[in-house]
C-alpha positions in Angstrom: -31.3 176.2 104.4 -31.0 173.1 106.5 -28.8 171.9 103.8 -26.6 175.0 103.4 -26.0 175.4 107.2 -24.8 171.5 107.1 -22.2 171.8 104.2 -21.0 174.8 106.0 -20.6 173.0 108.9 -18.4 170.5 107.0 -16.3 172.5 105.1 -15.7 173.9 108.7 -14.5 170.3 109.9 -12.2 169.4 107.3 -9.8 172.1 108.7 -9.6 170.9 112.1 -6.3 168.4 111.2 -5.0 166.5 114.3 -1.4 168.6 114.9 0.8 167.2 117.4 -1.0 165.2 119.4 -4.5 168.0 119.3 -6.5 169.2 116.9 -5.6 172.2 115.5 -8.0 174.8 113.3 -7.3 175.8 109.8 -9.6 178.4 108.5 -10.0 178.2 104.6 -7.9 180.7 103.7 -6.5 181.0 99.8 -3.3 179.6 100.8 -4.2 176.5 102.4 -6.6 175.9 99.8 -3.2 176.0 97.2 -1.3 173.7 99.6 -4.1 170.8 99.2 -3.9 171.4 95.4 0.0 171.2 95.3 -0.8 167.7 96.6 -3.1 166.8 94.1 -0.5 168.0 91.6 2.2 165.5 93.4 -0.2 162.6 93.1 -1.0 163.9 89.8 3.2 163.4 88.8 3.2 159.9 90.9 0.7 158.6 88.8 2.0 159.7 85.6 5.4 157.7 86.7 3.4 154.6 87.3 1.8 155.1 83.8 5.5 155.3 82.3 6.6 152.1 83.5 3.4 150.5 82.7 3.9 151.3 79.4 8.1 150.3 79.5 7.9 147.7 82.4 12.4 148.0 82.7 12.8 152.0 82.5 16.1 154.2 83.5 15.3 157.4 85.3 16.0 159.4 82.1 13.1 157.1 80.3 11.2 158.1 83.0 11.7 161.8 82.3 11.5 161.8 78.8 7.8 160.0 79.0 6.7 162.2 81.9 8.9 165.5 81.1 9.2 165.7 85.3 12.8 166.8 86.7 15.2 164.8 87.6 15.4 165.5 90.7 11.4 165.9 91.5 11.3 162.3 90.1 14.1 160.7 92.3 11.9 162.0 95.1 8.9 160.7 93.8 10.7 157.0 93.1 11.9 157.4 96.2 8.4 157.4 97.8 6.6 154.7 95.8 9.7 152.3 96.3 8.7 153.0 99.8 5.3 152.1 99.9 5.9 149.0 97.9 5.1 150.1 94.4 8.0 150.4 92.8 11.4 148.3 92.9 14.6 148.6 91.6 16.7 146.0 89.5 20.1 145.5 91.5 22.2 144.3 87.6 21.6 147.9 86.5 19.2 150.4 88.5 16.5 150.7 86.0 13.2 150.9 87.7 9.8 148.9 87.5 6.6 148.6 88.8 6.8 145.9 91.7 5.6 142.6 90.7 3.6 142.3 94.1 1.2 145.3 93.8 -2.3 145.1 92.1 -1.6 147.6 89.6 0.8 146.0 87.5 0.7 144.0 84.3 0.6 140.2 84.1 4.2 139.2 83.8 5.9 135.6 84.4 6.9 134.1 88.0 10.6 134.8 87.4 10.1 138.6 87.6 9.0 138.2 90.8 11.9 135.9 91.9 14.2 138.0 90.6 12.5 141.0 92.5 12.5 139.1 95.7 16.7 138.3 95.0 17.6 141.8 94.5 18.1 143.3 97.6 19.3 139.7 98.8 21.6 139.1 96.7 23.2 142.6 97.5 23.4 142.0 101.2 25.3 139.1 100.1 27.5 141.1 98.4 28.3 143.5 100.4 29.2 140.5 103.3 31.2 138.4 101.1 32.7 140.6 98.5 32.3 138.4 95.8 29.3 139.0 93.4 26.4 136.5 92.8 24.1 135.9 90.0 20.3 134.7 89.4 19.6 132.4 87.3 15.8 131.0 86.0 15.1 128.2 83.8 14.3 129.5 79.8 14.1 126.3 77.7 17.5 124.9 76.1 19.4 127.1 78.3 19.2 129.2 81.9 18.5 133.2 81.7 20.2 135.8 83.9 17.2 138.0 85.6 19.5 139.1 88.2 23.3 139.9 89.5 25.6 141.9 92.1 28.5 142.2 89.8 28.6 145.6 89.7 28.3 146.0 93.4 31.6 143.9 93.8 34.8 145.4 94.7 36.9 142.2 93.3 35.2 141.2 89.7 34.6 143.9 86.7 33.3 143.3 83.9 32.0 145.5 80.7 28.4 145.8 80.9 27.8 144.0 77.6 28.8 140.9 79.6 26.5 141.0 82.3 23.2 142.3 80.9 19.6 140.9 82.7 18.4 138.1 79.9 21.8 136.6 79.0 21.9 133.0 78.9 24.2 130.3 80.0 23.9 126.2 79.2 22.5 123.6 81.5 24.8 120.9 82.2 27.8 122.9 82.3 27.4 125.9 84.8 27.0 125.4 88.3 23.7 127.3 88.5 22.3 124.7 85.4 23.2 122.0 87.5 21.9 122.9 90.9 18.6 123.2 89.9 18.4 120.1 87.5 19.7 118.2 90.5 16.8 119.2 93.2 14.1 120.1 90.8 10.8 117.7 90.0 11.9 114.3 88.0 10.2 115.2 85.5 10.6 118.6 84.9 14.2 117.8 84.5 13.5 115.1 81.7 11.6 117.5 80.0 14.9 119.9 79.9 17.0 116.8 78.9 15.2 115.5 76.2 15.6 118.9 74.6 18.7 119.3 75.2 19.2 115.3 73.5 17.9 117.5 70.3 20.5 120.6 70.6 23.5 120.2 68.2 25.1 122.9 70.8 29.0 121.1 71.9 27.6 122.6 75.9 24.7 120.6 75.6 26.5 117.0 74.3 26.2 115.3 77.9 22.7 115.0 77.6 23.4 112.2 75.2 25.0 110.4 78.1 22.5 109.8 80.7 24.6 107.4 83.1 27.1 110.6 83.2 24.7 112.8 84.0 22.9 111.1 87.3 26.3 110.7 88.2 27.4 114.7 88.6 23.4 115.2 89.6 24.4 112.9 92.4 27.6 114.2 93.3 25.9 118.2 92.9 22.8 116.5 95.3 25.3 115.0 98.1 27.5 118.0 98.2 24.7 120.5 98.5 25.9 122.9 96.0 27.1 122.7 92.1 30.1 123.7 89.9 31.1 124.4 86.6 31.9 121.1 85.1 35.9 120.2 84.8 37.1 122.3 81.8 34.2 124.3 81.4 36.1 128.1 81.4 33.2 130.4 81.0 30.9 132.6 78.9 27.4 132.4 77.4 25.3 129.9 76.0 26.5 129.0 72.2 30.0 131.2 73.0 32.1 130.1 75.3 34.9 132.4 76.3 37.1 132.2 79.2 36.1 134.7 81.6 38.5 134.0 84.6 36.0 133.1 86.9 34.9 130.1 89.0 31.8 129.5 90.9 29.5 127.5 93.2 25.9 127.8 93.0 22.3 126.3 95.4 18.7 126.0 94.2 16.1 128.1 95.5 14.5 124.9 97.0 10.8 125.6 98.0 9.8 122.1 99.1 9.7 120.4 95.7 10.0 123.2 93.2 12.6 125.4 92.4 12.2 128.6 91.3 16.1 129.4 90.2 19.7 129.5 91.0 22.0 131.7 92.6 25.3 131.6 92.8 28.9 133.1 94.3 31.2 133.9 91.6 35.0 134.5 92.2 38.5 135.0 90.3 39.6 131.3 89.8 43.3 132.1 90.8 42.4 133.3 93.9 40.3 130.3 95.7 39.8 126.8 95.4 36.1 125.6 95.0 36.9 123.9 98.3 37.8 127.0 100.1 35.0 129.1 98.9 32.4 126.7 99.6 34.3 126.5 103.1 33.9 130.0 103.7 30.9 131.5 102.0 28.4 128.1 101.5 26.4 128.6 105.0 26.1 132.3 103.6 24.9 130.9 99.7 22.4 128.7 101.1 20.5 131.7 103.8 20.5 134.1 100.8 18.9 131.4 98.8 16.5 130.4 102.0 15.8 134.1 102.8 14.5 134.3 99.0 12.6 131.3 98.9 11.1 132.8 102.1 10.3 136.1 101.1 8.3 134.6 97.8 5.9 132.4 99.7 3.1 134.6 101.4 3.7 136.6 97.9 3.2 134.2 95.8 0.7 132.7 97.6 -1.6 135.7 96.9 -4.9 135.7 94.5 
């Protein structure tokens, strides 16, 4: 009896919920009783969208539905509120969505997800100050892998989506982004990459052969601050070259002495010199790529 009068005085409790400021009674009446389990059935739906992208890590909102058969519209909402709490992210290049490399619940994945992460929302904030769009750029062997990019964002540079898809690659020695971070990162990490690239019959990667050449532009990117495509150089991905009208300066993402990528400020060549852009847009280049670097450290710090 003791026992009985005790769980009835605890079911009793758990309807006094604090209500502006006081506590206010709810007796257990059928309808509250559905209310609580309509919340269940939310978390119940939140978790099954977490279970989606574990299962595709990069998923568009109509993966999404077809894996968890919610509505559209109930899932926006329910994106919506795990992007707010930190569990979800979205990828700035193309709004698919993921599960945030920072939380405890997702899968091992590699150090540059988490960079690129960390750029998104940077990068578009950049964007949206200068106009022109900026890329992210991470080291993948013989060549340097797009993970992130504002291009779509800009109001001045289109391009077809085939052209500007997350894990495209572009060379080393000839891209600004290639060599802004082979000029600031560890010795010899970057005589790793070279020796490589000493083996690549790729036309992109024939100054390797020359090192003399190279510490001299590594030099030159090091004591301006910020590298350029190399004289001639018009464009387009690793192994196919294409001219795509464009010109660019690009800055490490320095954090003391590693470098966890490239990001750079892309423009229509006909319409600024390297030397004007870097006058008007460097100072904002090099805080993006601080604020980044910045944002990574507690995280990556973490156990």
């Amino acid at each position: 009896m003791v026992s009985a009068s005790r769980n009835v005085k605890f079911r009793a409790a758990e309807f006094w919920i604090p209500w502006r400021g006081m506590l206010r009674y709810f007796p257990a009446t059928r309808g509250n009783m559905m209310a609580r389990a309509e919340t269940i059935r939310g978390l119940e739906r939140g978790l099954q969208v977490l279970q989606a992208l574990q299962a595709i890590p990069i998923s568009s909102l109509h993966d999404i539905h077809l894996a968890t058969h919610i509505p559209k519209p109930s899932l926006l909402r329910i994106l919506h509120t795990l992007e707010q709490f930190g569990m979800v992210s979205r990828r700035l290049a193309d709004g698919h969505y993921r599960i945030s490399s920072f939380t405890r619940v997702t899968r091992k994945r590699d150090r540059h997800d988490r960079v690129a992460e960390a750029a998104a929302p940077v990068l578009d904030r950049l964007c949206q100050k200068v106009s022109w769009p900026s890329d992210l750029f991470v080291p993948a062997g013989d060549h340097m892998e797009r993970r992130e990019t504002s291009r779509g964002q800009s109001p001045y540079v289109s391009h077809p989506s085939y052209m500007i898809r997350i894990g495209q690659p572009v060379n080393w020695l000839m891209t600004g982004v290639g060599r802004a971070y082979l000029a600031f990162c560890p010795n010899g990490e970057r005589e790793e990459i070279l020796q490589r690239l000493r083996k690549s019959d790729q036309p992109e990667d024939r100054l390797a052969r020359d090192p003399k050449q190279v510490d001299k532009v590594l030099a030159e990117t090091r004591a301006k601050g910020y590298g350029t495509r190399a004289a001639g150089f018009i464009g387009g991905l690793y192994g196919n070259p294409q001219d795509d009208g464009l010109a660019g300066i690009a800055v490490p993402l320095l954090d003391r002495t590693r470098v966890h990528g490239s990001i750079n400020i892309l423009w229509i060549r006909t319409a600024l010199t390297v030397e004007e852009c870097a006058r008007r847009h460097l100072t904002d280049l090099k805080a993006a790529a601080s604020e980044i670097v910045s944002s990574l450290q507690p995280r990556l710090a973490r156990p």
